[in-house]
C-alpha positions in Angstrom: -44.6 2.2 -8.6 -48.0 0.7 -9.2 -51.1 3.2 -10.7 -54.6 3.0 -8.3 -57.5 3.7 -10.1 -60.6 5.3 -8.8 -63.7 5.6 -10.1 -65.2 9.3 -8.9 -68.8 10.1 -8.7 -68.2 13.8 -10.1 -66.2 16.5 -10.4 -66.6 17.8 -7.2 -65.8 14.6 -4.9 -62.3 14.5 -7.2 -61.4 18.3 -6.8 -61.4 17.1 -2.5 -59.7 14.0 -3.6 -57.1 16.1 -5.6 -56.8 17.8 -2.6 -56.5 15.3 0.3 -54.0 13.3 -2.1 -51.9 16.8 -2.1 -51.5 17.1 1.9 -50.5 13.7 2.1 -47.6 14.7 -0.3 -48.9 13.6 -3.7 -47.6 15.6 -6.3 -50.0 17.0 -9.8 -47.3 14.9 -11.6 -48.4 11.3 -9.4 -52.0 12.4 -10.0 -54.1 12.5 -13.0 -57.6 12.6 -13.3 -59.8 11.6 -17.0 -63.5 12.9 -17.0 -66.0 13.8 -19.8 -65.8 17.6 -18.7 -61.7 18.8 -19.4 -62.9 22.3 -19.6 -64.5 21.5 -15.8 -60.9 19.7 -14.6 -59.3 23.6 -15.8 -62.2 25.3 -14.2 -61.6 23.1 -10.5 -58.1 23.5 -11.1 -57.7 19.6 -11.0 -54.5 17.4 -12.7 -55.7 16.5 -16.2 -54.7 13.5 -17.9 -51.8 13.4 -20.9 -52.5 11.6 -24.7 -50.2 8.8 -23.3 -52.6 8.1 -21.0 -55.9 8.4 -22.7 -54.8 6.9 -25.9 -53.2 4.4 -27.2 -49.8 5.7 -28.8 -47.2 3.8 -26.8 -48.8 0.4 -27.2 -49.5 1.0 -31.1 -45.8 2.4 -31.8 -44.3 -0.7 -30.2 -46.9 -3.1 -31.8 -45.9 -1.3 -35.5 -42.5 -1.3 -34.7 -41.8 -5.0 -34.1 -43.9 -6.0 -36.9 -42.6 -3.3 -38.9 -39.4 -5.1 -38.1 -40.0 -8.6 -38.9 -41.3 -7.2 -42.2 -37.9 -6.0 -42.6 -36.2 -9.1 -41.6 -38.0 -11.1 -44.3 -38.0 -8.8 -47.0 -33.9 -8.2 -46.2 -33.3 -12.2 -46.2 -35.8 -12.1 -49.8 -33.6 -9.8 -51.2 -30.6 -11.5 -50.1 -31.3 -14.9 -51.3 -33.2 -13.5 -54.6 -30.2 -10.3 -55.7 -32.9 -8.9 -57.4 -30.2 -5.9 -57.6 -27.2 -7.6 -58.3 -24.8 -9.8 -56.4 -22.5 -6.6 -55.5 -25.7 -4.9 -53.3 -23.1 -4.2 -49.8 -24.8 -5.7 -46.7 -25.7 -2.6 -44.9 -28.4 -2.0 -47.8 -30.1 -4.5 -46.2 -29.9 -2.6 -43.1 -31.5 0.3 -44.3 -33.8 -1.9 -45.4 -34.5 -3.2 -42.4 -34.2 0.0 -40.4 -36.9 1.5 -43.2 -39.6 -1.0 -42.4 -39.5 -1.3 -38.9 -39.5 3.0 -38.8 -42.7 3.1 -41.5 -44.3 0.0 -39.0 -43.6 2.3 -35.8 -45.3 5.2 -38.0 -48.5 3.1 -39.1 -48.7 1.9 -35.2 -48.3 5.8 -34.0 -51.5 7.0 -36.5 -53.4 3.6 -34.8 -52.7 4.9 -31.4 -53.1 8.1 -31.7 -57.1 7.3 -33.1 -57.5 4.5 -30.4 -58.3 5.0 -26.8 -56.0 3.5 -24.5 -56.6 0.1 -24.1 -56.3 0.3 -20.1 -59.1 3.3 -20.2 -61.2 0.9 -22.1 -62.9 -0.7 -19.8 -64.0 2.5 -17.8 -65.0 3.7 -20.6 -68.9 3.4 -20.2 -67.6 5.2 -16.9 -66.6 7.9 -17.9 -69.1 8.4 -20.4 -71.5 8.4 -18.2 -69.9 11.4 -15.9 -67.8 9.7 -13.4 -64.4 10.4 -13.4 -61.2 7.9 -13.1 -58.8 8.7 -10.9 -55.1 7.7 -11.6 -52.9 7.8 -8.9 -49.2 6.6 -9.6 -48.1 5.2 -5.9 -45.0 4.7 -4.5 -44.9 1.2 -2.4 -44.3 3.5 1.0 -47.5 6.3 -0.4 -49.9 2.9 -1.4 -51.1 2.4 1.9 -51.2 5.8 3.2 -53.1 6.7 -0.2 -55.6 4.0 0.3 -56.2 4.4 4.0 -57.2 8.0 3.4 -59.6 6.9 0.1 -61.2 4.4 2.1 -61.5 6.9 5.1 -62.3 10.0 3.4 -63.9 9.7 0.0 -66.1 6.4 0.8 -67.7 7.0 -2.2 -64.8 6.5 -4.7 -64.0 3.0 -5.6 -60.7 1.6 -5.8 -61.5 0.2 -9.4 -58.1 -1.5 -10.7 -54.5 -1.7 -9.5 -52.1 -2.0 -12.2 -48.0 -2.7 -12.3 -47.6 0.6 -14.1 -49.7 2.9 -16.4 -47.8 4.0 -18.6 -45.8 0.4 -19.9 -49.0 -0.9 -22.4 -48.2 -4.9 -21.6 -47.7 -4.7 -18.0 -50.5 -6.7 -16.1 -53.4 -4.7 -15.5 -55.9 -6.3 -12.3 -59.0 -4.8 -12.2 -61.4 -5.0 -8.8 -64.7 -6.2 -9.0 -66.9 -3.3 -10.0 
């Protein structure tokens, strides 16, 4: 499944996006749409975007966690070699120990995600600031044509912006278009 991004013009050109994508069989849940106005996506009745798309959550829980981890490791094999407790500490202490750093590391990486814009959206942001909206549209490989025949027919005036492996995986290749 790859994600298409398209950069709208305005709310109005991606409420009869939203709805050309939905008679060609794309479902709210393949279709989610990131603009300045949220309260005008509920008015239009258009797909919204989620927090794991529009911030950076997944990406910082996995960063904290593998450091958070090798943090672990080290201070586990420190402790070992050191017995700062004793020779008779059982090994599974230095389990939990391990366990306990890489969970605080996924913790710390959560609270950066959660106050960083996804990294993906980045680069749209001056975009979206300025009032356009981006269109994400997770495609199947036998919907990708189908979905980009009918953009390039119907809504001339959105831009196929990026294509990217998969949205929602934060170290997948991401390829955008010239723009």
């Amino acid at each position: 499944m790859k994600c298409l991004y398209y950069l709208s013009p305005n709310l109005d050109t991606s409420k009869k996006v939203s709805d050309d994508l939905h008679n060609i069989g794309i479902e709210d849940w393949y279709l989610h749409i990131i603009s300045k106005d949220e309260s005008g996506l509920s008015q239009k009745h258009i797909h919204s975007s989620n927090y794991l798309e529009t911030l950076d959550l997944v990406r910082g829980t996995s960063v904290g966690a593998a450091i958070g981890a090798i943090v672990g490791i080290v201070l586990a094999i420190i402790m070992f070699v050191a017995k700062p407790f004793g020779p008779e500490v059982p090994t599974f202490v230095y389990f939990i120990i391990i366990a306990f750093v890489a969970l605080f590391g996924t913790w710390e990486g959560g609270l950066y995600g959660i106050d960083t814009e996804n990294k993906k959206l980045s680069k749209f942001h001056d975009d979206i600031v300025a009032g356009k909206d981006l269109i994400l549209i997770y495609a199947a490989r036998d919907q990708e044509s189908a979905i980009k025949a009918m953009m390039s027919e119907k809504h001339t005036e959105s831009e196929l912006v990026a294509v990217d492996t998969h949205f929602i995986n934060p170290f997948s290749k991401f390829r955008r278009l010239a723009h």
